[in-house]
C-alpha positions as CSV (number, residue, x, y, z in Angstrom):
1,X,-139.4,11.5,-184.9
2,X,-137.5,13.1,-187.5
3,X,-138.7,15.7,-189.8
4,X,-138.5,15.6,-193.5
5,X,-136.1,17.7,-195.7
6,X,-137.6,18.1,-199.4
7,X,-137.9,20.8,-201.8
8,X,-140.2,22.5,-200.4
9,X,-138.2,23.5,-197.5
10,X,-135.9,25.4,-200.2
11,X,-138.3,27.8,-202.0
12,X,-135.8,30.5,-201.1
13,X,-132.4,28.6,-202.0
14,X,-130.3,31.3,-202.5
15,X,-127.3,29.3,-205.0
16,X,-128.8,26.6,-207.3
17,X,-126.0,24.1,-209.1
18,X,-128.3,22.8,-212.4
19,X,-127.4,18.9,-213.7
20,X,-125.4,20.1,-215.8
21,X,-123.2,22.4,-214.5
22,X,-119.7,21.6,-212.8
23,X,-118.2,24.2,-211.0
24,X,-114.2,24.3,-209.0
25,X,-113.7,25.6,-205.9
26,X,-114.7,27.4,-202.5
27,X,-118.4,27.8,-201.4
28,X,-119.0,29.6,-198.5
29,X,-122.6,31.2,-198.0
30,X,-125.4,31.8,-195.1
31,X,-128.8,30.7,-197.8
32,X,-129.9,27.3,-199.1
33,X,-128.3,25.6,-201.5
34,X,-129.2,23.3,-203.9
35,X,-126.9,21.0,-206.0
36,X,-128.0,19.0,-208.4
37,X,-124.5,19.0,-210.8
38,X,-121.2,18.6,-210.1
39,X,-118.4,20.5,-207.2
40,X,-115.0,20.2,-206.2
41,X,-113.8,22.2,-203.5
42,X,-115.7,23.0,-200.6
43,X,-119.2,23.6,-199.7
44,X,-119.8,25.7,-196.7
45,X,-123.4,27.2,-195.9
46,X,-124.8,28.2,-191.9
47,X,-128.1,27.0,-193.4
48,X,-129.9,24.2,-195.5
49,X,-128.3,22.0,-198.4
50,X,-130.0,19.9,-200.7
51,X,-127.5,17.5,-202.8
52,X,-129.8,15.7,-205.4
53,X,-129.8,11.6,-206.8
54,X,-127.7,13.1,-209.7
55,X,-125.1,15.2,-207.9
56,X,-121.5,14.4,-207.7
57,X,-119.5,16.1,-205.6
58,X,-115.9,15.9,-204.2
59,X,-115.3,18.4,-201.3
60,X,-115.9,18.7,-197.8
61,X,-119.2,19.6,-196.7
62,X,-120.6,22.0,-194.2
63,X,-124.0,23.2,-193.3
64,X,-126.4,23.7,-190.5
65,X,-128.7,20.3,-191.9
66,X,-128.9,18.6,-195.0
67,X,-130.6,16.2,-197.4
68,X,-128.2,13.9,-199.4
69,X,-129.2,12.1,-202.4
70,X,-126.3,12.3,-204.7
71,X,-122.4,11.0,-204.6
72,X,-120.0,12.9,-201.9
73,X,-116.2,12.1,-201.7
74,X,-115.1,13.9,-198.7
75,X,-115.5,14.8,-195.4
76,X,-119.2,16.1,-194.0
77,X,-120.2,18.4,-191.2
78,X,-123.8,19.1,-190.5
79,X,-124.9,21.1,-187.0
80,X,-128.4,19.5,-186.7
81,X,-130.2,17.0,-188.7
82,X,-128.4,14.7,-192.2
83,X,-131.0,13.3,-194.5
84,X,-129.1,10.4,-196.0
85,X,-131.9,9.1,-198.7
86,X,-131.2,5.7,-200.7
87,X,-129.7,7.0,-203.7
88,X,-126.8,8.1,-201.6
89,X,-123.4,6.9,-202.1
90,X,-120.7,9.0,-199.5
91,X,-116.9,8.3,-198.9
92,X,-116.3,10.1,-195.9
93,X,-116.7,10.9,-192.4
94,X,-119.6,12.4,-191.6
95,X,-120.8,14.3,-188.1
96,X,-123.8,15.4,-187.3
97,X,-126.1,16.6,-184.8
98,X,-128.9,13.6,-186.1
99,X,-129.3,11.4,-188.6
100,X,-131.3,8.7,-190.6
101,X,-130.0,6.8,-193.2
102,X,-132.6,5.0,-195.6
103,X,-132.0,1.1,-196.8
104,X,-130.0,1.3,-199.9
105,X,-127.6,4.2,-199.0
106,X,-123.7,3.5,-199.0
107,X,-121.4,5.1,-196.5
108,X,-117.8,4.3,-196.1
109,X,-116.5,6.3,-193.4
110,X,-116.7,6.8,-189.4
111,X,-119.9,8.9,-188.4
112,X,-120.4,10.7,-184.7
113,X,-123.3,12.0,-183.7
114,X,-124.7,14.5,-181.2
115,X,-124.7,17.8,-179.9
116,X,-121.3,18.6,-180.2
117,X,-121.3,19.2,-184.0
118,X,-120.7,23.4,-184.5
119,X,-120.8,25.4,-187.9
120,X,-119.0,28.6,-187.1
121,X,-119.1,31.3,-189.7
122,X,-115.7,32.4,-190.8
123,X,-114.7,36.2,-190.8
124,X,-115.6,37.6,-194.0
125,X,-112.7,39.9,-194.3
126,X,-110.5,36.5,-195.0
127,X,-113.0,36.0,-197.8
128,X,-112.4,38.7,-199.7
């Protein structure tokens, strides 16, 4: 029914966030990213994001789907499919396209889901 979101589906991940690395402020990208330390900011990417068990991150997330096995405080936004695996712990809202939610994960917040959910890429002249 739903297809599965592992490693394998990020051999080309363009930003990788090590354990222990913590990094402050602003993400915005088009490749995968993996994060498997610490953020505070935001997180933006139009494709794949991989948060692993050991991640803790407070910002709000965007991407186009996602696999979450770490800690999020803060809103999340994902155009297609959310992985939310066990090890999970979010404080948040969360839309998304789909989801699945394994036994053991904790999520305080509202979710919506459907087709309404839209990742819009931001001019890059205001990034710069």
């Amino acid at each position: 029914m739903f297809k599965q979101i592992d490693k394998e589906n990020f051999k080309e991940a363009e930003t990788i966030i090590g354990p222990s690395v913590m990094v402050k402020g602003n993400f915005q990208g088009e490749g995968n990213i993996i994060i498997e330390g610490g953020i505070e900011g935001s997180i933006k990417t139009t494709n794949s994001l991989l948060v692993g068990s050991g991640a803790k991150i407070n910002a709000s997330v965007e991407a186009k789907e996602a696999k979450i096995g770490g800690e999020i405080t803060g809103p999340i936004k994902i155009e297609g499919y959310l992985e939310i695996s066990e090890t999970a712990k979010i404080n948040g809202d969360i839309e998304a396209g789909q989801i699945s939610i394994a036994k053991g994960a904790i999520i305080n917040g509202l979710c919506k889901m459907g087709k309404q959910v839209s990742i819009k890429k931001e001019d890059k002249e205001q990034t710069k």
